[in-house]
C-alpha positions as semicolon CSV with decimal commas, in nm:
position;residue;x (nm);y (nm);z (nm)
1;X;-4,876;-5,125;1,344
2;X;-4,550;-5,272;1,394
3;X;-4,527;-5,525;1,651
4;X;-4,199;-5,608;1,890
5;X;-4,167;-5,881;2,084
6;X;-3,851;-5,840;2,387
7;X;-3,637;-6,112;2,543
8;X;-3,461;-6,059;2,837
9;X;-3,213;-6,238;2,970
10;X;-2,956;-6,170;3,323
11;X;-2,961;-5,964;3,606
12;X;-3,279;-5,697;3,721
13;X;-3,053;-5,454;3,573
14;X;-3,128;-5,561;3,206
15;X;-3,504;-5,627;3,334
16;X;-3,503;-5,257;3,417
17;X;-3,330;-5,177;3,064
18;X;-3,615;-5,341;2,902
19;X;-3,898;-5,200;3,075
20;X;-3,740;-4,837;2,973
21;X;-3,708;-5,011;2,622
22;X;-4,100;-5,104;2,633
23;X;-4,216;-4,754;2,737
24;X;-4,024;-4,559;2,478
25;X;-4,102;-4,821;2,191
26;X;-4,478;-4,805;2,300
27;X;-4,443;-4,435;2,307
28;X;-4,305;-4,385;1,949
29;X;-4,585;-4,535;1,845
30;X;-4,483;-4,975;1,820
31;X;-4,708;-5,212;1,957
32;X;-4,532;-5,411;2,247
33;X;-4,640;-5,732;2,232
34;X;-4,569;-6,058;2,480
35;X;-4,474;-6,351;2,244
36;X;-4,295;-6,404;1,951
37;X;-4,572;-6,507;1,740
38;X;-4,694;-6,257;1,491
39;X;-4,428;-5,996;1,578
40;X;-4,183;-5,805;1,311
41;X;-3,918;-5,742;1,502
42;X;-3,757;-5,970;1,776
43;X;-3,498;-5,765;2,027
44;X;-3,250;-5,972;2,246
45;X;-3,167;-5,803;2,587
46;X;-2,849;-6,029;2,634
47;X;-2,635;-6,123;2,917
48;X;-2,288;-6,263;2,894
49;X;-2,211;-6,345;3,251
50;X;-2,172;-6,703;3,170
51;X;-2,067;-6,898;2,882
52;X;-2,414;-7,037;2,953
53;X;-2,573;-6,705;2,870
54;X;-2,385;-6,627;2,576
55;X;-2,524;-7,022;2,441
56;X;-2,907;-6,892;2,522
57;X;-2,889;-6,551;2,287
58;X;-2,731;-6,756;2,015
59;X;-3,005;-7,016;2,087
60;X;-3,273;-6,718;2,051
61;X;-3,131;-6,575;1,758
62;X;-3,174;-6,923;1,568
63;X;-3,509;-6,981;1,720
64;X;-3,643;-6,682;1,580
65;X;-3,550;-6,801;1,208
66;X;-3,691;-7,149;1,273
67;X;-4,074;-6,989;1,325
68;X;-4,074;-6,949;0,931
69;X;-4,110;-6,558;0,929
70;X;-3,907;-6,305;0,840
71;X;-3,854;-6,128;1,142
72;X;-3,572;-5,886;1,218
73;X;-3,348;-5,975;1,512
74;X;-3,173;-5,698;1,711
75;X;-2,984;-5,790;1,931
76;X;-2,829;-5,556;2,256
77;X;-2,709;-5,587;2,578
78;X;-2,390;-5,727;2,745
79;X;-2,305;-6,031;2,517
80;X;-2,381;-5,777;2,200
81;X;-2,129;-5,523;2,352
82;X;-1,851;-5,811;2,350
83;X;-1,932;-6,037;2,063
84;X;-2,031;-5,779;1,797
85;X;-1,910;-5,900;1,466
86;X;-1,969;-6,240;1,579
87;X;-2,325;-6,174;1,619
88;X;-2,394;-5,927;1,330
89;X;-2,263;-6,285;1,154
90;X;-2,544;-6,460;1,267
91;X;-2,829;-6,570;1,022
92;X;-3,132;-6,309;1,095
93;X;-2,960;-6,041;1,260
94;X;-3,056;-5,740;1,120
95;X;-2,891;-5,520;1,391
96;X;-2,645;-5,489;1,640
97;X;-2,744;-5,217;1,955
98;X;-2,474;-5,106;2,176
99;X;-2,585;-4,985;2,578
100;X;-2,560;-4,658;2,440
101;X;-2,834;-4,815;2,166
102;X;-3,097;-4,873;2,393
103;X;-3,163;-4,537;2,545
104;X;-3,294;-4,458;2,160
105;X;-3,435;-4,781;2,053
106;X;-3,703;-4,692;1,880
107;X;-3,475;-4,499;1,617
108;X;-3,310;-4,802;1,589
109;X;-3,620;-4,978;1,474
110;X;-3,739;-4,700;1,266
111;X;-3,335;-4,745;1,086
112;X;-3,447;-5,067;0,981
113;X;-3,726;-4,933;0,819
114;X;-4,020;-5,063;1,066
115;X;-4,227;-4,717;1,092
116;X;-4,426;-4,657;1,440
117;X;-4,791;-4,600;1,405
118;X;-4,880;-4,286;1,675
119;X;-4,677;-4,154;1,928
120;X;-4,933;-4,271;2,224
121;X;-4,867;-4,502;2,532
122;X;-5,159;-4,596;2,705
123;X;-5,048;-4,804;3,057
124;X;-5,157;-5,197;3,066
125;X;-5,308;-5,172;3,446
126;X;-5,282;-5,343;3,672
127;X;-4,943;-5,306;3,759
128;X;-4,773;-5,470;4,024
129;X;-4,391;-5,447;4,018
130;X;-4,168;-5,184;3,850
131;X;-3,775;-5,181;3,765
132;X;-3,623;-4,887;3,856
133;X;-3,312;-4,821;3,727
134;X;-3,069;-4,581;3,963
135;X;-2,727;-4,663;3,839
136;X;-2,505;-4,840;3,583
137;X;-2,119;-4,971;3,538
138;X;-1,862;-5,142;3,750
139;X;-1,456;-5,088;3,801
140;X;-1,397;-5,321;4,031
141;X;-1,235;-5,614;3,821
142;X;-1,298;-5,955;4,033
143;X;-1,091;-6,203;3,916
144;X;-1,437;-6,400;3,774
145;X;-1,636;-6,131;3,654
146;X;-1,662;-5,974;3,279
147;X;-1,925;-5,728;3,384
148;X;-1,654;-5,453;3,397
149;X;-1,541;-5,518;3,031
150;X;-1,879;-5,430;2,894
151;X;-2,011;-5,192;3,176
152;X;-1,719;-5,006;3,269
153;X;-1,824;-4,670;3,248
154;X;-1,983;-4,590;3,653
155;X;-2,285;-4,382;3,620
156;X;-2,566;-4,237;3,801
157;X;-2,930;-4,116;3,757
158;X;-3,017;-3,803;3,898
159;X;-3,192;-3,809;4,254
160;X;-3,522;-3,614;4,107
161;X;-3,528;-3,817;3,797
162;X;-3,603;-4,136;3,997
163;X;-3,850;-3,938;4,211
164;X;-4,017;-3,855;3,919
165;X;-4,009;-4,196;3,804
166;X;-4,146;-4,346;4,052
167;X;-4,443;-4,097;4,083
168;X;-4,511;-4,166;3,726
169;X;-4,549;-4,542;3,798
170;X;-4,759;-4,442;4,125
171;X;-5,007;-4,326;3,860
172;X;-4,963;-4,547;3,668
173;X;-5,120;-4,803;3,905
174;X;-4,797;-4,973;4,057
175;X;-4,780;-5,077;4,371
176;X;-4,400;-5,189;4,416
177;X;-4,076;-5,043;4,315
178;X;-3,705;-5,199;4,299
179;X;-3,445;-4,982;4,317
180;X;-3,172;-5,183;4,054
181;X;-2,829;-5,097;3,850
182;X;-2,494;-5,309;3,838
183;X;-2,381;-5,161;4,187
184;X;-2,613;-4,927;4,365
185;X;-2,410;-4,916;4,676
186;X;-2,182;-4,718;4,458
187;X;-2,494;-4,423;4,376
188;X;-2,413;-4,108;4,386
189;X;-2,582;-3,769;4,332
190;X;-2,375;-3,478;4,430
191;X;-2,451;-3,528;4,815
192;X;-2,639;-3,793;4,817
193;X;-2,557;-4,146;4,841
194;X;-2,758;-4,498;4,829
195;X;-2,884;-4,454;5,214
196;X;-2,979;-4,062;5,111
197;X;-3,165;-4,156;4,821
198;X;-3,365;-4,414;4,957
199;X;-3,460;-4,162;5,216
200;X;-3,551;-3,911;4,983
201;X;-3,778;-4,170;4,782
202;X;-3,978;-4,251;5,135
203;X;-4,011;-3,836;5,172
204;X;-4,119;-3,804;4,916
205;X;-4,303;-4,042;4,735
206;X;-4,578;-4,272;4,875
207;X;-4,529;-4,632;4,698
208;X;-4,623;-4,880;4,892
209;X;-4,323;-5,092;4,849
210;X;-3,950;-5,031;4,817
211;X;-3,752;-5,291;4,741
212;X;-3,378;-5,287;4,696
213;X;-3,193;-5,501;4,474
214;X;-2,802;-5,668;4,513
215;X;-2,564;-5,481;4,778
216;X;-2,235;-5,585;4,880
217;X;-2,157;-5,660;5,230
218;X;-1,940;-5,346;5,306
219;X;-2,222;-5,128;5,137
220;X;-2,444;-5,236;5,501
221;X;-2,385;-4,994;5,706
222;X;-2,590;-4,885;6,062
223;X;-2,745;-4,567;5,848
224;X;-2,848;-4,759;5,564
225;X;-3,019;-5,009;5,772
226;X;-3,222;-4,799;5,992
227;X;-3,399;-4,684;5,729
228;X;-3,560;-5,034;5,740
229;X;-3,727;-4,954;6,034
230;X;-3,998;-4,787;5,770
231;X;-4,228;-5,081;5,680
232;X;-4,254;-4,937;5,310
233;X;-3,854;-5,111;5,286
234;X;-3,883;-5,485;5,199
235;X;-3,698;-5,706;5,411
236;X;-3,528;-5,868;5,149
237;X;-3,155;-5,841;5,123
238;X;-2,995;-5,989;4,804
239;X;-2,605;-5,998;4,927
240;X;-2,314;-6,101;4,727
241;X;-2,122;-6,380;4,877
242;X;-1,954;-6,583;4,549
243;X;-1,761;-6,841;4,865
244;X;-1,778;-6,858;5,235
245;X;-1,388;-6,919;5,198
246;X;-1,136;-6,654;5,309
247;X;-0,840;-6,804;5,076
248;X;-1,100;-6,804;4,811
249;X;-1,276;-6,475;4,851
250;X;-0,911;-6,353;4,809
251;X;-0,824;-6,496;4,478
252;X;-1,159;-6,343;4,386
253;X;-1,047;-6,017;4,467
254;X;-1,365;-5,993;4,672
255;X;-1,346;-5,702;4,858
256;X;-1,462;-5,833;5,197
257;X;-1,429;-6,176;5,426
258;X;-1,643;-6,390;5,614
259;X;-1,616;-6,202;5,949
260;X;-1,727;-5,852;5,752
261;X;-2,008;-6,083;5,585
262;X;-2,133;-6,188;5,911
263;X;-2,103;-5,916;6,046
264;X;-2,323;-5,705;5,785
265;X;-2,601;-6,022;5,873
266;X;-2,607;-5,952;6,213
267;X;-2,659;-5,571;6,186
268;X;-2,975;-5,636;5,885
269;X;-3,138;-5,891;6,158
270;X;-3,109;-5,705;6,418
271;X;-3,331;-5,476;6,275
272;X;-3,542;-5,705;6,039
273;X;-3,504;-5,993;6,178
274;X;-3,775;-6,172;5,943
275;X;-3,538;-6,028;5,673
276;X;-3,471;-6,283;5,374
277;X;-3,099;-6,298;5,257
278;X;-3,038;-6,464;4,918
279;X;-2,673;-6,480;4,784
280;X;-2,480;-6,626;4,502
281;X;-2,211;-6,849;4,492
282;X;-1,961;-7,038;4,209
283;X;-1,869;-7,386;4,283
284;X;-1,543;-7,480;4,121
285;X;-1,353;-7,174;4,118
286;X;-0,970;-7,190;3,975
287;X;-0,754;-7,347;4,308
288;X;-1,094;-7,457;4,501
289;X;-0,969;-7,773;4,732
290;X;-1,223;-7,978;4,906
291;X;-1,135;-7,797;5,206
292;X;-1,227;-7,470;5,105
293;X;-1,554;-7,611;4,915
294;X;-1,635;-7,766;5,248
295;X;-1,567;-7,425;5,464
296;X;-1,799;-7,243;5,205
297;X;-2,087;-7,513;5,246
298;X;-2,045;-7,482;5,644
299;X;-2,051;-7,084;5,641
300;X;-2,374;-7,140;5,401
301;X;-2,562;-7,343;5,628
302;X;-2,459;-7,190;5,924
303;X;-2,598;-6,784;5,775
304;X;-2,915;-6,950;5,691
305;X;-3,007;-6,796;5,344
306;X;-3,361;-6,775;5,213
307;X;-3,236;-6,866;4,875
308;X;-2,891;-6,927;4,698
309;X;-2,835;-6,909;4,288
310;X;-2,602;-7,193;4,223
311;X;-2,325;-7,095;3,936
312;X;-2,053;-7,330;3,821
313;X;-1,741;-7,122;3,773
314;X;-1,722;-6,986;3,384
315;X;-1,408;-6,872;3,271
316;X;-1,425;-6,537;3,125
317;X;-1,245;-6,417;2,803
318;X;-0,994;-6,171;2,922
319;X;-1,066;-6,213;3,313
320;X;-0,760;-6,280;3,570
321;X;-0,937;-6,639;3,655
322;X;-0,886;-6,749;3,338
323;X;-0,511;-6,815;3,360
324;X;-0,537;-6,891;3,708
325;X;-0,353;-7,247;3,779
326;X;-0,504;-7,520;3,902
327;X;-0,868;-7,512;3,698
328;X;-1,135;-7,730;3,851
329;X;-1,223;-8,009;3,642
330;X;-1,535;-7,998;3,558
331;X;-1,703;-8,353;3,691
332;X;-1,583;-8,247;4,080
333;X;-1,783;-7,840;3,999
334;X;-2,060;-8,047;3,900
335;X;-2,074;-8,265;4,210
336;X;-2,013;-7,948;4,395
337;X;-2,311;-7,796;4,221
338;X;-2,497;-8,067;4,343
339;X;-2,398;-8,022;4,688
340;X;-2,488;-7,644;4,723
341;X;-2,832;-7,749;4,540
342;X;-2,905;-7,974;4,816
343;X;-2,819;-7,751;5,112
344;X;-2,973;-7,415;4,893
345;X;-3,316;-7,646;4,900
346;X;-3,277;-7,736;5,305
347;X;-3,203;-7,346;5,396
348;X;-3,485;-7,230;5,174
349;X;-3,705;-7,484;5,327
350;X;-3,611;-7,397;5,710
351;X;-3,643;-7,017;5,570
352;X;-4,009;-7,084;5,484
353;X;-4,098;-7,296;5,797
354;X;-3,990;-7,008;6,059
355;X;-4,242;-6,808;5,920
356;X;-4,530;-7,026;5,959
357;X;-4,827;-6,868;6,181
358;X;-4,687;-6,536;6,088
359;X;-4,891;-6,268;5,937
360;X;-4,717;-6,129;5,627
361;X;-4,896;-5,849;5,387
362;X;-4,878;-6,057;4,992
363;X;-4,883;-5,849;4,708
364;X;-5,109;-6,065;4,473
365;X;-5,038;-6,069;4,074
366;X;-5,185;-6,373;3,906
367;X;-5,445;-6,586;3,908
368;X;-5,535;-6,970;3,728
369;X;-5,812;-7,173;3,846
370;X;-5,889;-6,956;4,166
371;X;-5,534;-6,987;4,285
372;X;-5,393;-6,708;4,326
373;X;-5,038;-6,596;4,340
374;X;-4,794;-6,309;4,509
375;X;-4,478;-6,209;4,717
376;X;-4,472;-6,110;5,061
377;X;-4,177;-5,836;5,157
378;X;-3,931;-6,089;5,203
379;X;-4,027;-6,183;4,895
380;X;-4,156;-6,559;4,961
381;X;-4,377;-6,654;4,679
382;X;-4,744;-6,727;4,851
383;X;-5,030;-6,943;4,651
384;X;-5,362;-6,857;4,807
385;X;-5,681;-6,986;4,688
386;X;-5,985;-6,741;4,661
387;X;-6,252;-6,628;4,462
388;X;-6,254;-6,270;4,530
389;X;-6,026;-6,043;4,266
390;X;-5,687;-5,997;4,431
391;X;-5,443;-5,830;4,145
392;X;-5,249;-5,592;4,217
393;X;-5,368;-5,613;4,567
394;X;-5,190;-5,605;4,900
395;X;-5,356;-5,840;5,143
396;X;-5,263;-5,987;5,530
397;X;-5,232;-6,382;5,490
398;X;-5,140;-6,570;5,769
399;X;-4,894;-6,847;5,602
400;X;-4,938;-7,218;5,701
């Protein structure tokens, strides 16, 4: 049997790409298999938000040759739908995917003359958490961001296909579901939009957990929030910030300010208020004075984020902050980075210590030496110690 080994790298959106990659290979017949040692094939799920990304899938690519086999690399995703001749140039590439690609992967494969075994997928239980993928592409063009260039096209899945979806992984032995795509504030199915979807999946599925992935802060409105009321929601809010500068969030193009981000805070904790809000923000972006680093670092502290993903700002071939004057130099983004680490550790730490005492449900998935470990809904990663079997379960613990 042919064996494939998947990296992934980048956003939940990709994750959710290569689940749907997994199931169809495993389908067709190829063994799936969780490291790199002793597979045929090799397939790259790239990202190419950062220059830093675009380093790691050239970095995998030349690991693969150095393990001494001969293994085919195919490479896909968003750094293989900008870079493709650059790539295909690489030593051990034996194919270029486009997004198109992936939806028949295994054909790919079989191209390259790797034939499947059976067409059979028998589920690896238990299952805990499951990608769900409800919508794909971005127009928007922020003055930072290359997602556009390789995800331009907006699309949408079909309201019963993710019901169906989700009942399959029901089955299947999940217990948790995230709702992903590149801007799923932007779904649409004929009548129904993100808040009617959602409501649709709590009508008519019964999976324990719902989790949402990244909104923007316009996309929080009083009808989408109410739904949150329903315990089977996870209070866990991942909302785009990028600066907690006005003059900043404007040469972003960001299509909102700090009042409207406050504002869409206020209305999530006033109905969950244990809610966890995680952001991300770029230190060092083109024109970025001290005084507008230090009004984003006093908007950051005073939200109170459960978690913050720390970029330095990496110019973009063919983005509008590329030519932008006054480019940061690079040893004042690093001390910025710095900075934001230290106040990202001091938020998520005051985060964690408001919930001590509390009673959250944890949704266990591993275990090593009798430790075992899960997430709550507001998706605080919990250690508990116990001898009793606890995957895939969903248990009270009281946190201390």
């Amino acid at each position: 049997m042919t064996r494939v080994h998947i990296d992934t790298f980048g956003c939940k959106l990709n994750q959710a790409e290569t689940e749907a990659m997994r199931r169809q290979l495993a389908a067709a017949g190829y063994r799936v298999v969780d490291r790199l040692t002793g597979a045929d094939v090799l397939i790259l799920n790239t990202c190419t938000v950062t220059h830093v990304a675009d380093r790691k899938a050239r970095q995998a690519v030349r690991s693969a040759r150095k393990t001494g086999r001969d293994i085919a690399v195919v490479v896909t995703g968003c750094y293989a739908e900008r870079q493709v001749q650059a790539i295909t140039a690489l030593p051990g590439v034996a194919a270029v995917v486009s997004m198109t690609g992936k939806a028949d992967i295994a054909a790919e494969i079989r191209r390259l003359g790797f034939q499947p075994d059976k067409a059979l997928y028998v589920p690896e239980l238990p299952r805990t958490r499951s990608l769900i993928k409800i919508q794909a592409g971005c127009d928007h063009h922020c003055a930072y961001c290359i997602v556009p260039t390789v995800r331009p096209v907006k699309s949408s899945v079909p309201a019963e296909a993710v019901i169906e979806e989700i009942k399959t992984r029901q089955t299947e032995g999940y217990r948790e579901i995230v709702v992903t795509g590149t801007e799923i504030g932007e779904y649409r199915d004929g009548e129904f939009d993100l808040t009617g979807l959602l409501r649709r999946i709590i009508e008519q599925t019964t999976i324990e957990r719902i989790r949402v992935s990244s909104v923007q802060p316009r996309e929080i409105t009083p009808a989408l929030i109410e739904l949150w009321r329903n315990p089977r929601l996870c209070r866990h809010f991942h909302l785009s910030l990028q600066s907690g500068s006005d003059t900043v969030l404007r040469r972003m193009r960001r299509r909102y300010d700090t009042g409207a981000y406050r504002q869409a805070v206020t209305l999530i904790r006033t109905v969950a208020p244990a809610a966890a809000i995680t952001t991300d923000i770029i230190a060092g972006f083109p024109g970025e004075t001290d005084g507008e680093f230090n009004e984003s670092l006093a908007f950051i502290q005073d939200i109170g984020f459960a978690r913050l993903h720390i970029f330095p700002f990496s110019p973009r071939p063919g983005t509008a902050a590329v030519g932008m004057p006054h480019q940061v130099e690079p040893r004042i983004t690093q001390h910025r980075v710095q900075r934001l680490l230290e106040t990202a550790s001091s938020c998520e730490t005051a985060f964690r210590q408001s919930l001590t005492g509390q009673v959250f449900e944890v949704l266990f998935e591993e275990c090593g030496g009798g430790t075992w470990t899960g997430y709550t809904d507001n998706y605080v990663r919990i250690t508990h110690h116990s001898t009793e079997d606890l995957g895939n379960r969903i248990v009270p613990i009281r946190l201390d």
